[in-house]
MARVEXFI-773417 format. One record per residue: residue in one letter; x, y, z of N, C-alpha, C in turn. Coordinates in steps of 0.05 Angstrom, whole numbers, padded with zeros to 5 digits, always signed. Example, Ala and Ser with C-alpha at 12.3 -4.5 7.8 and 13.67 -1.06 7.14 Angstrom:
A+00264-00114+00156+00246-00090+00156+00264-00066+00156;S+00257-00045+00142+00273-00021+00143+00258+00001+00157;
This chain:
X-00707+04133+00696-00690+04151+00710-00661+04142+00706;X-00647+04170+00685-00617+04153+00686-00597+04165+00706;X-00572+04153+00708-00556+04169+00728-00536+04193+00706;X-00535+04218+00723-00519+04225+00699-00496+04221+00694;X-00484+04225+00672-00462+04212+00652-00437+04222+00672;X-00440+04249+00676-00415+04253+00689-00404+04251+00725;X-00426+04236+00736-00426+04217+00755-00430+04191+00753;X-00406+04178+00762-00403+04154+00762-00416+04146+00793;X-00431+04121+00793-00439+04114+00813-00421+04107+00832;X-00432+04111+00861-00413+04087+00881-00408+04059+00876;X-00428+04057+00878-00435+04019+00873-00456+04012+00851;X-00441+03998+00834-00459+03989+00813-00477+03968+00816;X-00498+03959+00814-00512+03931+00818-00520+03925+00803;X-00517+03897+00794-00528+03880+00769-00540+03862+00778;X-00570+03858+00763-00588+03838+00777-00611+03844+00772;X-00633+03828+00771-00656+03833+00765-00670+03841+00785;X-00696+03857+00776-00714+03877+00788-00744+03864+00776;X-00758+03861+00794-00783+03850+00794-00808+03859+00811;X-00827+03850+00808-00846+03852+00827-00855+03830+00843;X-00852+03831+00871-00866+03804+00886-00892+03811+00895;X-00899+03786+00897-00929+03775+00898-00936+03771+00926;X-00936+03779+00948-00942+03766+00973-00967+03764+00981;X-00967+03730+00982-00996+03722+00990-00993+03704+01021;X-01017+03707+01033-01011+03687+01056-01011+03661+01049;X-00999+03646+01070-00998+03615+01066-01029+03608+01060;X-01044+03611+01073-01079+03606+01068-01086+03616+01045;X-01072+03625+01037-01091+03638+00997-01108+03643+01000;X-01119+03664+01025-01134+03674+01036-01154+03701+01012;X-01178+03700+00998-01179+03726+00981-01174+03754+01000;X-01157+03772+00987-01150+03795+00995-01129+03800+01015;X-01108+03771+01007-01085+03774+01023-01064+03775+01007;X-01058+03781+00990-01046+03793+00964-01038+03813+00961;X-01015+03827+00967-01006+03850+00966-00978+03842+00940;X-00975+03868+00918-00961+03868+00903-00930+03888+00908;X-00903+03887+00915-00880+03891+00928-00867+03899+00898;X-00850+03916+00897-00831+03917+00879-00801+03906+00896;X-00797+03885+00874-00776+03876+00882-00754+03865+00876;X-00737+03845+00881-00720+03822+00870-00686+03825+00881;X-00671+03816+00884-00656+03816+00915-00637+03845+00905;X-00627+03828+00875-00605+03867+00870-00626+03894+00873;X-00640+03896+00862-00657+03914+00865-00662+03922+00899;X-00664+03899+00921-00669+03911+00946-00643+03926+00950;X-00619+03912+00944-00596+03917+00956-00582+03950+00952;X-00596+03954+00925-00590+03985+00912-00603+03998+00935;X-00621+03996+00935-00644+04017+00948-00636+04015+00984;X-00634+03990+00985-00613+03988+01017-00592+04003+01016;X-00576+03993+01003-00552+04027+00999-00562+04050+01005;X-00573+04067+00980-00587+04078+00976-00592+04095+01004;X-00616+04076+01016-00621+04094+01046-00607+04095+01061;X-00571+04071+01062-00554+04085+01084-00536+04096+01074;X-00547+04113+01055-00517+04133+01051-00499+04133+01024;X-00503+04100+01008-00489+04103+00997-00495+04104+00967;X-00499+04119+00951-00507+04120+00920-00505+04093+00903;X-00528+04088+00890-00521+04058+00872-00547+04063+00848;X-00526+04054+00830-00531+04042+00798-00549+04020+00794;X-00570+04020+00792-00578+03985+00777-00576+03975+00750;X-00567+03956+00744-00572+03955+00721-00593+03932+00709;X-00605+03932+00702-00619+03910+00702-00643+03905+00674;X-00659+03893+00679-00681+03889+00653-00704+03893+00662;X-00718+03907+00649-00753+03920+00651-00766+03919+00634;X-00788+03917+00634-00806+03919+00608-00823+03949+00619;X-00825+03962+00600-00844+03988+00603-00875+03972+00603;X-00882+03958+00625-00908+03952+00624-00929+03970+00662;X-00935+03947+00668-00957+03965+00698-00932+03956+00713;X-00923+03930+00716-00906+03920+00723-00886+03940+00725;X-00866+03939+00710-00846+03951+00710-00848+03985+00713;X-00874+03996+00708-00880+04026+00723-00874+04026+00755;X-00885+04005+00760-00890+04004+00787-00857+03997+00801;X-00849+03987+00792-00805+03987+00795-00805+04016+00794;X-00796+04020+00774-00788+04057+00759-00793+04073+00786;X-00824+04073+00793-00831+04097+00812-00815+04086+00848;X-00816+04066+00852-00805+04044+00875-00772+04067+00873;X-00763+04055+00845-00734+04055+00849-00728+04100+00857;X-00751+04109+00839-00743+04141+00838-00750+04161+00865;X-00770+04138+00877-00779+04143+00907-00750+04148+00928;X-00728+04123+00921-00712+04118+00938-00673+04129+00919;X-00686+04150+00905-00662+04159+00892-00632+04142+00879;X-00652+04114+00862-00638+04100+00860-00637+04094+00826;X-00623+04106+00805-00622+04119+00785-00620+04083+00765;X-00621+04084+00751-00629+04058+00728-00608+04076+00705;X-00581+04044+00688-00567+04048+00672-00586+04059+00641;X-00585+04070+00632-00596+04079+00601-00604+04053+00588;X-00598+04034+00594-00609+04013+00576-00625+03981+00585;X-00629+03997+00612-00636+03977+00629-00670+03970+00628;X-00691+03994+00605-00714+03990+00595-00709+03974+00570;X-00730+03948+00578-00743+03940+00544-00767+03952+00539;X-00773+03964+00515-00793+03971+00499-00815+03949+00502;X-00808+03929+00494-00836+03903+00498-00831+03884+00524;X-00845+03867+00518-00839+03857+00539-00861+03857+00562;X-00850+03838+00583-00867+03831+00609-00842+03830+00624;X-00858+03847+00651-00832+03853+00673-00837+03826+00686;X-00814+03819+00708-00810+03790+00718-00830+03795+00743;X-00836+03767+00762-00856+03771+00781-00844+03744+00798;X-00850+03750+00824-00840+03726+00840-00859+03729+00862;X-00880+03711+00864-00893+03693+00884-00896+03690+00908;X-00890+03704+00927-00875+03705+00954-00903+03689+00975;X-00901+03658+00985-00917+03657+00995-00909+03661+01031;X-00926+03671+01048-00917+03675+01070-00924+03658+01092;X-00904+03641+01104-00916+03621+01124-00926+03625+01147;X-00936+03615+01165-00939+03620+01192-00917+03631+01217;X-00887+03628+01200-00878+03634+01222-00863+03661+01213;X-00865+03669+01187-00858+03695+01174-00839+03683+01148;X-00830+03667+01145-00810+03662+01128-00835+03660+01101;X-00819+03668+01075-00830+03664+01061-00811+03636+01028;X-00839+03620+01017-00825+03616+00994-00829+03617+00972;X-00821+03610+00951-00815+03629+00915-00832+03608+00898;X-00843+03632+00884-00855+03617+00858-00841+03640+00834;X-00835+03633+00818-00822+03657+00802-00829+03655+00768;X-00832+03673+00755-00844+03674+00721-00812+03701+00712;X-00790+03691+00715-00774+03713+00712-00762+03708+00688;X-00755+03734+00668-00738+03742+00640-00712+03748+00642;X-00694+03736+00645-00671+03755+00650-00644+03759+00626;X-00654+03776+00610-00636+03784+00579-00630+03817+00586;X-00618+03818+00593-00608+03848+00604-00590+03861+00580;X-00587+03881+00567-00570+03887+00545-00549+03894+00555;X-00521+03897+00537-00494+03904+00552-00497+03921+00568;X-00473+03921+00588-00474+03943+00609-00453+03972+00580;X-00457+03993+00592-00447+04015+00575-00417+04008+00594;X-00404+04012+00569-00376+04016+00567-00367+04023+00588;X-00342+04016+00609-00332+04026+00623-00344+04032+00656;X-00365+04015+00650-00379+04029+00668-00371+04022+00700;X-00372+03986+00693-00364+03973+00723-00336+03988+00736;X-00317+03995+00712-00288+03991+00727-00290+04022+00730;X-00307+04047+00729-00315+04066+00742-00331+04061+00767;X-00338+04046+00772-00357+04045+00796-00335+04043+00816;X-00341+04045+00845-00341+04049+00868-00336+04017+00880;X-00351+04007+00867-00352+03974+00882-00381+03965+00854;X-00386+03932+00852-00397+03930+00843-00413+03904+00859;X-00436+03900+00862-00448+03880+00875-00462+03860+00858;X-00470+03841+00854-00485+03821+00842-00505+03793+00859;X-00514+03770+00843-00518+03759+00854-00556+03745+00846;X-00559+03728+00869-00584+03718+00865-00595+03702+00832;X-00616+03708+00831-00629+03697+00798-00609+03703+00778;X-00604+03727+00778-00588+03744+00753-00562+03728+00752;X-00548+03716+00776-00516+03709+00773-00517+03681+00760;X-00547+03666+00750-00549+03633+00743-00556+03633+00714;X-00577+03653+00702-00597+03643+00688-00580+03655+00659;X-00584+03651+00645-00580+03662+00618-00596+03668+00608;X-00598+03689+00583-00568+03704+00572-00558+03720+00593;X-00575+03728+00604-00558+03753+00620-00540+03746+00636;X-00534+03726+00643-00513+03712+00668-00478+03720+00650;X-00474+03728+00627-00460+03729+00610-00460+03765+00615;X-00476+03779+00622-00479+03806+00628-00459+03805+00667;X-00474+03800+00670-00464+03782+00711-00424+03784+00689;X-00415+03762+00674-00387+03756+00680-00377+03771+00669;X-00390+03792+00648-00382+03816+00633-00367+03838+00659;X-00390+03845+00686-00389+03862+00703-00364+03852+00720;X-00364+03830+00729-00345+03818+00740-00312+03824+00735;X-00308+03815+00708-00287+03817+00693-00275+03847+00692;X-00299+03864+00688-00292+03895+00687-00269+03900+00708;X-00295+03894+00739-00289+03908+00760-00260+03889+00768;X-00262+03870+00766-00233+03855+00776-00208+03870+00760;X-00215+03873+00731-00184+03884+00714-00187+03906+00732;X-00200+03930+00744-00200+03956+00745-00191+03954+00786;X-00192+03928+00793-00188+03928+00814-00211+03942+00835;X-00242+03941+00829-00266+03948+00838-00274+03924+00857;X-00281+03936+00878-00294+03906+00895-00313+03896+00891;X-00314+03867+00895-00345+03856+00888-00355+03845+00917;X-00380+03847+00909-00394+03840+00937-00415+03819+00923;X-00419+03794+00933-00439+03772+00921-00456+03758+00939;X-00475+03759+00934-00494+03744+00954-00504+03712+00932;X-00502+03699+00929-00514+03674+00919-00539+03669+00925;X-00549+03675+00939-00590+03672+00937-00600+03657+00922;X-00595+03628+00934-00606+03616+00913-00630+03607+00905;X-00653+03603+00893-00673+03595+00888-00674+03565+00876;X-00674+03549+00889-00682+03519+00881-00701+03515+00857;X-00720+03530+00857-00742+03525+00835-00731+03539+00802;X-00708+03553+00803-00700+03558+00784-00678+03550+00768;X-00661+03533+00786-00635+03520+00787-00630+03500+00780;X-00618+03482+00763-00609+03460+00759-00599+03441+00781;X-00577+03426+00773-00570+03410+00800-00553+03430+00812;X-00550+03426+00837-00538+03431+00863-00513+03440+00853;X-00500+03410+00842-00466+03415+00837-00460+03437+00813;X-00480+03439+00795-00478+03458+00781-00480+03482+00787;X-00497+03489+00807-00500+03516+00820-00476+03531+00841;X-00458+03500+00845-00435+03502+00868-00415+03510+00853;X-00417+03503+00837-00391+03510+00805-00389+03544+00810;X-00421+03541+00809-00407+03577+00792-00416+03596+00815;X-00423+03591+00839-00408+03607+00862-00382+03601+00874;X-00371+03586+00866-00346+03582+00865-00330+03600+00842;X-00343+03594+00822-00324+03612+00803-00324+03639+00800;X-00350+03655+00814-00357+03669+00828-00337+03693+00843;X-00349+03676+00868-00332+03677+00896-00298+03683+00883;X-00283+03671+00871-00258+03681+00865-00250+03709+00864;X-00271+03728+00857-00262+03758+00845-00277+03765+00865;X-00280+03758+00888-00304+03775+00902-00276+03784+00924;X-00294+03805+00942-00287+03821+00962-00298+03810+00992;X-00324+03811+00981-00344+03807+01008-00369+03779+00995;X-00369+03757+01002-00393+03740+00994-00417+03745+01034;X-00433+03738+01021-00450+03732+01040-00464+03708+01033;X-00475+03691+01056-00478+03663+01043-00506+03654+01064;X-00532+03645+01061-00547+03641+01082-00540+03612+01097;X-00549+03604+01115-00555+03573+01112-00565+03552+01094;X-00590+03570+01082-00605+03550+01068-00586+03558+01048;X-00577+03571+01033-00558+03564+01008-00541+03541+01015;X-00532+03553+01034-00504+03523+01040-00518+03497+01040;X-00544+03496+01049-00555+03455+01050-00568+03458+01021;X-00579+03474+01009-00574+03470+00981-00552+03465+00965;X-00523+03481+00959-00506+03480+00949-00492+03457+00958;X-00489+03452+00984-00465+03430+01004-00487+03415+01017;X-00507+03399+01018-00519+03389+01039-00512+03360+01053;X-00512+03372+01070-00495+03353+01091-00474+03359+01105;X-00466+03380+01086-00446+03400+01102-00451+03416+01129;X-00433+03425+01147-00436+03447+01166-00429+03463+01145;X-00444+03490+01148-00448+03513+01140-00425+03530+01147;X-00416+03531+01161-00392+03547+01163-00366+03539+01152;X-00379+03513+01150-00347+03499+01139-00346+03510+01107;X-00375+03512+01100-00382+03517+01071-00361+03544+01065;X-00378+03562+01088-00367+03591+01092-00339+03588+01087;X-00323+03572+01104-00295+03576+01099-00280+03580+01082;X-00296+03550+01067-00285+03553+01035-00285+03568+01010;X-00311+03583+01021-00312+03603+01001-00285+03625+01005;X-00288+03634+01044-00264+03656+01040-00239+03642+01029;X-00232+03610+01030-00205+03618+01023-00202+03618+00996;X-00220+03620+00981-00213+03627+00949-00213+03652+00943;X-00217+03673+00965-00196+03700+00961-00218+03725+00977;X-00246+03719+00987-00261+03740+00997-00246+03746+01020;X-00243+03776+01024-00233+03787+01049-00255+03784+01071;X-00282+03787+01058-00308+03775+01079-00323+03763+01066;X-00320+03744+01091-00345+03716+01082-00365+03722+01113;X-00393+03722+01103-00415+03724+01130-00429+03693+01123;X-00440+03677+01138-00472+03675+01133-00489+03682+01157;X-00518+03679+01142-00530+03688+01158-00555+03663+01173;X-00565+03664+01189-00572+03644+01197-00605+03642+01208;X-00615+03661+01189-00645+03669+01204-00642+03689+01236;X-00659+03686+01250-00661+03686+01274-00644+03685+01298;X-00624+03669+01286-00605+03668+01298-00576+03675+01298;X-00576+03696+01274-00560+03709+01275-00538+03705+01253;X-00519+03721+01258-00492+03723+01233-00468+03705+01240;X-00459+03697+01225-00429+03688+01233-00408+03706+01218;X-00381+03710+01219-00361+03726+01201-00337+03706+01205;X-00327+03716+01183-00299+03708+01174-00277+03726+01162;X-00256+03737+01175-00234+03748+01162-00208+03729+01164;X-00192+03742+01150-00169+03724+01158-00160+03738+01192;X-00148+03706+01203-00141+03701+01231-00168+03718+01245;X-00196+03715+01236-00214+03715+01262-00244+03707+01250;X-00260+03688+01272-00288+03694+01261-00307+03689+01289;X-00325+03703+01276-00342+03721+01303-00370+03708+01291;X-00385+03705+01317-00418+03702+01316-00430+03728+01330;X-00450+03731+01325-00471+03747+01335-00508+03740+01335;X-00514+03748+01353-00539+03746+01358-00560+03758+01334;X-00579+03746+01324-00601+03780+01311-00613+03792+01327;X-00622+03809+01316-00641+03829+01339-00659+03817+01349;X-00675+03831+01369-00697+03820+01375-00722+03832+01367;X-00737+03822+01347-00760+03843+01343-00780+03824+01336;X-00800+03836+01337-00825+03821+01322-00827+03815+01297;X-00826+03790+01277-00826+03787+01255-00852+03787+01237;X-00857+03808+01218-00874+03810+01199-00870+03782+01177;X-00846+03789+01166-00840+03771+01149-00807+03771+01142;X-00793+03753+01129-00769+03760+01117-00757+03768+01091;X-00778+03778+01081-00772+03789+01058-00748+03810+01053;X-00733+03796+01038-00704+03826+01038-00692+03832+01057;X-00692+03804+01086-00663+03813+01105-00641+03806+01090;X-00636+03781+01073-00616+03781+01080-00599+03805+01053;X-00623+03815+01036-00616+03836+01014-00602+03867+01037;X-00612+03867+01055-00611+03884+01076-00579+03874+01086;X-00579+03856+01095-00542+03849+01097-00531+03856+01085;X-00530+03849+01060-00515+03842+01045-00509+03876+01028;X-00527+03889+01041-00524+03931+01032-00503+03937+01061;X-00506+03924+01079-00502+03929+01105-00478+03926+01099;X-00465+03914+01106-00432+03888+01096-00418+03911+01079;X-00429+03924+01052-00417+03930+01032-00413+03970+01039;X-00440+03971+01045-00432+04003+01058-00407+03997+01089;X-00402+03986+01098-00392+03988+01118-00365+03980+01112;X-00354+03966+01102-00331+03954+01083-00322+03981+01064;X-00346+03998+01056-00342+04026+01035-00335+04046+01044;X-00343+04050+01071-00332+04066+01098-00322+04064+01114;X-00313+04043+01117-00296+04035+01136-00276+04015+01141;X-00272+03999+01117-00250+03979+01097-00266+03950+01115;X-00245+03925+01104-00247+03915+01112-00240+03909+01142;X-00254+03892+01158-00247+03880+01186-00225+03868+01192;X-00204+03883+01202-00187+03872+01195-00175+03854+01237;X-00203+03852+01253-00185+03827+01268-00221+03829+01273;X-00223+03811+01298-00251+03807+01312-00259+03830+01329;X-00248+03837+01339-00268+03872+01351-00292+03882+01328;X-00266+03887+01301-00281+03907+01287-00297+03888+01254;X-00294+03861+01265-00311+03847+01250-00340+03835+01263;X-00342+03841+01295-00368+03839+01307-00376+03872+01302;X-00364+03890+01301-00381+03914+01299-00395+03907+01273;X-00389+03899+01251-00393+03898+01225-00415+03885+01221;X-00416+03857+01237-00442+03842+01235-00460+03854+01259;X-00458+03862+01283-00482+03878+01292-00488+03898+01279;X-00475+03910+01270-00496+03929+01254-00503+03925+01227;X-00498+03899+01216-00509+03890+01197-00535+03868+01203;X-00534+03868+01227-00561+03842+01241-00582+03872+01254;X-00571+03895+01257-00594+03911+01266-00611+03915+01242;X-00588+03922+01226-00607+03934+01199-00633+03918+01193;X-00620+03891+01183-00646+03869+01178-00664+03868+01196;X-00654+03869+01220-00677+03873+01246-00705+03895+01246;X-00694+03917+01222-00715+03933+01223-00731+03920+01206;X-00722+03911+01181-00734+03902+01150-00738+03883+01155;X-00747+03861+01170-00759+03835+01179-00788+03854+01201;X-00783+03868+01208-00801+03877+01237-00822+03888+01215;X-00825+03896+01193-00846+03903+01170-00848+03890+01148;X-00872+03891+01136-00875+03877+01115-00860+03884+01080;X-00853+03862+01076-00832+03869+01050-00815+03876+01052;X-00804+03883+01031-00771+03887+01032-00771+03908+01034;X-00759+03918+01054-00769+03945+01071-00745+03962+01086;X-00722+03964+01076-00692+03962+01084-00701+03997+01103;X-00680+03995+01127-00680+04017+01143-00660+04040+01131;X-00676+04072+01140-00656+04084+01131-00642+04096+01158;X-00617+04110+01147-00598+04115+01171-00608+04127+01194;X-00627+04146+01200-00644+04153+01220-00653+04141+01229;X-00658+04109+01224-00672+04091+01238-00655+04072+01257;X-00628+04071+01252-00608+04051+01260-00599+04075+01288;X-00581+04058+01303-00566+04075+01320-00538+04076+01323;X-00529+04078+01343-00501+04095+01348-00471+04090+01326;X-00479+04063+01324-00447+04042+01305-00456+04053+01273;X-00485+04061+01264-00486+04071+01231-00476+04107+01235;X-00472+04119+01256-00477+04147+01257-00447+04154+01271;
């Protein structure tokens, strides 16, 4: 499904698209359910259902695998760049084991060689988002600084989530490098906890946060599980509670933020004191509140949220 030529997307996303594996922690037979997934891919389709149109671009193989993306992504009116199919190939797959208390962790078999993005494309977009597997691994990580570069000459916002995966990653300081180098052209980062005691450990986490905004994001969040968001603009930063709901699992909250953050920043600019940077993160902690309360990455659409999305 391509987008057509003479609509340019809102938001472009670059990043890989996969299928997850969720098994229970017990490797229980017949607890195995197969998810289309992988964090840019949630984040399109999170747009997507609140409103706001998005591009993926990414790498596929035309196999069961990657059918099973295609129909995921056309379900949720979320259109794939012209060159974002490989003809051969094996689509990527990630492991998702699920613990007892809902959190889940990664086993991953992922390809990430994405072919150029088409001409022009980023610094037409709307905003451009990135992030996770796709912003580390090569070749395609060279596709990631291609998009970057676009949208910064064209003056396009970036929105970045760092998601990082330990089992795919080199050392720490190397991974700190290049969300740092990153983070420079961005607009909006969002950052979890556990990235920060990965990337910084030993650090307070917010302090991490800081540093990211002052190398130029107008918003810096992290998020903190269960317990909620923190924010950062310049001269203010705000905490908030998460929702309260029953947790299935956490698959794709914080992909769910991090759509949350960027549609609301798309409609409504940046936060520019603490009033209207707690509205920003409550209704970016409801959202995930829905997509934690079910299984998989399961982002809410706007009929499901209340009064602050409407």
């Amino acid at each position: 499904m391509d987008a057509p030529a003479d609509q340019p997307p809102a938001v472009l996303v670059v990043g890989e698209a996969l299928v997850d594996v969720v098994r229970s922690a017990e490797g229980a037979e017949g607890k195995e359910v197969a998810h289309p997934g992988g964090s840019p891919l949630n984040v399109a389709i999170g747009l997507a259902r609140l409103g706001v149109p998005a591009l993926l671009h990414t790498h596929l193989a035309e196999d069961d695998d990657g059918r099973v993306v295609l129909a995921h992504l056309a379900a949720n009116d979320v259109p794939l760049t012209p060159t974002s199919l490989e003809p051969g190939g094996t689509t990527s797959r990630a492991v998702a084991t699920i613990g007892a208390d809902g959190a889940a962790t990664y086993d991953f078999a992922i390809t990430w060689a994405p072919a150029p993005l088409p001409a022009g494309l980023a610094a037409a977009s709307r905003a451009l988002h990135l992030g996770s597997i796709s912003a580390y691994l090569s070749p395609g990580a060279r596709v990631v600084d291609d998009a970057v570069a676009a949208a910064a000459a064209a003056d396009v916002p970036v929105s970045f989530d760092p998601n990082v995966r330990p089992a795919l990653l080199g050392p720490a300081a190397e991974a700190w490098a290049r969300v740092l180098d990153l983070a420079r052209h961005c607009t909006i980062v969002k950052l979890s906890d556990e990235d920060a005691d990965f990337l910084q450990p030993g650090r307070d986490p917010l302090d991490v946060l800081d540093e990211l905004r002052g190398l130029g994001p107008a918003l810096a969040v992290l998020t903190r599980g269960g317990e909620g968001l923190a924010g950062l603009v310049a001269g203010a930063a705000v905490e908030v509670s998460g929702a309260v709901v029953t947790v299935a699992d956490t698959i794709g909250a914080g992909d769910t933020i991090s759509a949350a953050l960027l549609a609301r920043v798309l409609t409504h600019g940046v936060p520019a004191d603490a009033a209207a940077l707690r509205v920003v993160l409550e209704a970016a902690a409801e959202a995930a509140g829905v997509t934690v309360s079910r299984p998989g990455a399961d982002p809410p659409r706007l009929a499901e949220l209340g009064p602050a999305w409407h």
